[in-house]
N, C-alpha and C positions, 0 to 999 in steps of 0.2 A: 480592066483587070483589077482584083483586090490586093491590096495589100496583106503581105505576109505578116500575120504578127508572131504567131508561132510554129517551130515545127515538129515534126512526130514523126519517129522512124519505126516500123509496127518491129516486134522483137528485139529491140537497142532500148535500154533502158535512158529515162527521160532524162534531157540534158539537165544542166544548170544554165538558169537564164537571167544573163544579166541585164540593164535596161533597155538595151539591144540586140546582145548576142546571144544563142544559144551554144553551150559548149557540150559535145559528146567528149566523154575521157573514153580514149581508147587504149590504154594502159599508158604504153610509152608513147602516145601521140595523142592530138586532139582534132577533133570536126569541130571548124568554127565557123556557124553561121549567120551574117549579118541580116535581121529580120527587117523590118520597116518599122518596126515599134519607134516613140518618140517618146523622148523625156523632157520635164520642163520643169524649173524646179526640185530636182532628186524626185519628181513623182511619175511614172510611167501612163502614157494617157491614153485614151481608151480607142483613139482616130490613129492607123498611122498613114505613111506617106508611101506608096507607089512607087517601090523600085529602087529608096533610099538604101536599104543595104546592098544594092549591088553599084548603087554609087559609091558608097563608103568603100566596100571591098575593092571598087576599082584603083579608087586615089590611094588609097594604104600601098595595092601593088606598085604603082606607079611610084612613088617614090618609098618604096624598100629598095625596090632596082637601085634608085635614081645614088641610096645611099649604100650599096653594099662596099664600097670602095672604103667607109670611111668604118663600119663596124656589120656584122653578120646579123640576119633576123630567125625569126623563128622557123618559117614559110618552107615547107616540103613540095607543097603543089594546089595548085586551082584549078586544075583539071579532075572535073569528078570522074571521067573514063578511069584514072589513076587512083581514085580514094577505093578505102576495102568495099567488100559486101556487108552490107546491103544496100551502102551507101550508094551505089551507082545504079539501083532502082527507081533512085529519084531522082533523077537530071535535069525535070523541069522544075522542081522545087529550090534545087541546090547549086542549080548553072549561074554561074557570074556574081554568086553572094556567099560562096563558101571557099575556105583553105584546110588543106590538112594540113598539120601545124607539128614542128617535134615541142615536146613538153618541155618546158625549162621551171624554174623557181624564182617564180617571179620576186623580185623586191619588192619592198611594201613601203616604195615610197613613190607617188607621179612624181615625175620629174619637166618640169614648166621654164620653158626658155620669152624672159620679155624682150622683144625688141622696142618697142611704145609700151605706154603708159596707157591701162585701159582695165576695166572692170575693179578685181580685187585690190589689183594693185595698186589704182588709182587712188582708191577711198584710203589704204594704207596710205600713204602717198601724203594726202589731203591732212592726216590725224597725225602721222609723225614724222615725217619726210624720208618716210625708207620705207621699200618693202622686203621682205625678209629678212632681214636685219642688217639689210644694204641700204647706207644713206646715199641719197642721189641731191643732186645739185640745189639749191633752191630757184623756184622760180617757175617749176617745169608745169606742161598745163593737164589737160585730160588731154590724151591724145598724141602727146610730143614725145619725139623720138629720143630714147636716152641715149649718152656718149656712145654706151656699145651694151650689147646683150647682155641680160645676169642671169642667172640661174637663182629661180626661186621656188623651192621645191616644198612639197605639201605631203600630209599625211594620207594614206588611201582609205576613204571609207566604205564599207558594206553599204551602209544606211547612211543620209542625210549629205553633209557637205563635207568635201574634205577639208583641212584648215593645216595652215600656210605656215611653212618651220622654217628656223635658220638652217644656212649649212653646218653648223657646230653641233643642232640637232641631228640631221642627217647622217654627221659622221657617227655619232651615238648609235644610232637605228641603223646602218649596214657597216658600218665598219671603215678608217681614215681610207683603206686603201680603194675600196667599192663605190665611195661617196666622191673619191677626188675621179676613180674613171667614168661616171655613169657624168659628173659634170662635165668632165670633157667631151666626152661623147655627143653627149644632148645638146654643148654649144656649137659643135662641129655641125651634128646634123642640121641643127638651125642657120647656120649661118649659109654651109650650100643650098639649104632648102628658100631661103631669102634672095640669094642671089638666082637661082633661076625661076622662083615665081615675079620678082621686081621685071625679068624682063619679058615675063608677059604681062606685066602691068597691076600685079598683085603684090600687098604690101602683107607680110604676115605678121602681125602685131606681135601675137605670143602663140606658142603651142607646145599640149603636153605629150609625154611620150613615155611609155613605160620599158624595163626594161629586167629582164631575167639570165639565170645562170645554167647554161648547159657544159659539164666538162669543163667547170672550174672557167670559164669563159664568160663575159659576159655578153647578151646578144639581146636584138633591139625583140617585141613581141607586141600584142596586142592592135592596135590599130596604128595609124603615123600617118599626122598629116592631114586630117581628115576637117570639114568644116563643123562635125560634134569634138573634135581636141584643138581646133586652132579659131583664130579670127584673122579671116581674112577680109581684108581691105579693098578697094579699087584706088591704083595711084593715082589718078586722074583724076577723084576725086576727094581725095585727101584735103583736110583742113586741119591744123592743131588747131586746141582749144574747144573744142565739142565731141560729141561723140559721135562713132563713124557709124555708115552701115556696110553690116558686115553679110555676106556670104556665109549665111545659117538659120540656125530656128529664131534668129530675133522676132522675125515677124509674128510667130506663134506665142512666145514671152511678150510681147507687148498686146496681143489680142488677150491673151489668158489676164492679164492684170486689168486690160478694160474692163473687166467681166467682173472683176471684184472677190474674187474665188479668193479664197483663204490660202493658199498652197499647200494644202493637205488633200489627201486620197479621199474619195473617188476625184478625181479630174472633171472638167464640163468639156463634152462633145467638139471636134470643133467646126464650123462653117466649113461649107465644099473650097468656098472660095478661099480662106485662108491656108487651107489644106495646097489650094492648087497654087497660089502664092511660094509656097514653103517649098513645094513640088521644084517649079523653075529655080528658084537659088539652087538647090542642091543641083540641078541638070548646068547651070550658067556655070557654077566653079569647076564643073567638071570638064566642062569643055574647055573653058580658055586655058585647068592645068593640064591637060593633058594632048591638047591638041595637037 
């Protein structure tokens, strides 16, 4: 079977497509649908992966449920039987990879829960011993679990990379009383979302989560959870002080850099094998979260 990378609804004017999702606005609601496309480097590549957005669509479900207790999400239904017309023309294209979604207003800031010390936050980390403008202990390694989760939240960008704000900032950009609930929020959901992956043997290092306003409310949207917004661990094989692997496209980032590509558009092709590589992780996380 091919990979979805895009999709076409004949008479629904074309979505907006971001390096995954396709979005139909349907005035007061949205068709969101997670294609197979793959990004590496902010650049969208030209291979995708067999079935990834109905992985991704599935674990987001999975825990939106898992978090409704703690704050409300966007999610109206994933049943295409349910979405309007013309949408349920296409039930093989849109079964198990799409939501109808109610519209909120989104904030315009991700919002990133660290539990370990890993990626951006690391190199921050390395250069001035805080990230976000949270000092953390001295001593700490790549990899090592800080006292407790922090919230470090980042700018959203269209194009290229997002880049990493204080909460001082934050409160500027939505407001003291939006900045202090979206951080509560986001630790809450982190911290349940850590407690029941740990006891299937998953460590979640960090994940981001977006978060928008319906009815003066704020409710969780976009995707959550997923191995393109978090890094997930195996506890079993956890070591501080190196880096872990993780459950996601690392294996496709570290092929794309053997290759010597500049990280600019067009992208290079990628091998079957690395493709079917990339394939199992996304199938491997999905079963031990959800099983």
């Amino acid at each position: 079977m091919e990979p979805v990378l895009r999709t076409e609804i004949p008479g629904v004017p074309a979505p907006r497509r971001g390096k995954v999702r396709d979005i139909y606005d349907l005035a007061d609601r949205l068709l969101i649908v997670a294609t197979d496309r793959v990004s590496a480097f902010d650049v969208i590549l030209p291979d995708g992966i067999t079935d990834k957005g109905k992985i991704l669509n599935r674990i987001s479900l999975f825990w939106f449920r898992q978090m409704e207790d703690i704050v409300e999400n966007h999610i109206i239904s994933s049943n295409v039987e349910e979405f309007p017309s013309p949408f349920t023309n296409y039930r093989d294209m849109l079964e198990g990879r799409s939501i109808l979604a109610r519209k909120a207003s989104v904030l315009p800031v991700e919002c990133i829960v660290r539990g370990y010390l890993s990626g951006s936050g690391w190199k921050s980390y390395q250069a001035e011993g805080m990230v976000c403008g949270i000092t953390l202990p001295a001593g700490l390694k790549e990899s090592s679990k800080l006292p407790e989760p922090i919230f470090t939240p980042s700018t959203k960008a269209e194009e290229g990379h997002d880049i990493n704000i204080s909460f001082e900032e934050t409160k500027n950009i939505l407001g003291e009383k939006n900045a202090e609930k979206v951080k509560e929020l986001a630790l809450r959901v982190y911290d349940k979302a850590s407690s029941i992956a740990e006891k299937k043997g998953i460590i979640i290092a960090d994940t981001k989560m977006e978060f928008g306003v319906i009815d003066n409310k704020i409710i969780l949207v976009d995707e959550l959870l997923t191995p393109d917004s978090s890094r997930f661990w195996s506890k079993a094989n956890y070591r501080e002080g190196v880096a872990q692997d993780s459950f996601d496209k690392q294996i496709i980032r570290d092929y794309l850099i053997s290759t010597g590509w500049d990280m600019k558009s067009p992208a290079p092709h990628l091998p079957p094998e690395i493709i079917a590589k990339a394939s199992a992780r996304y199938k491997e996380i999905f079963r031990i979260l959800t099983a």
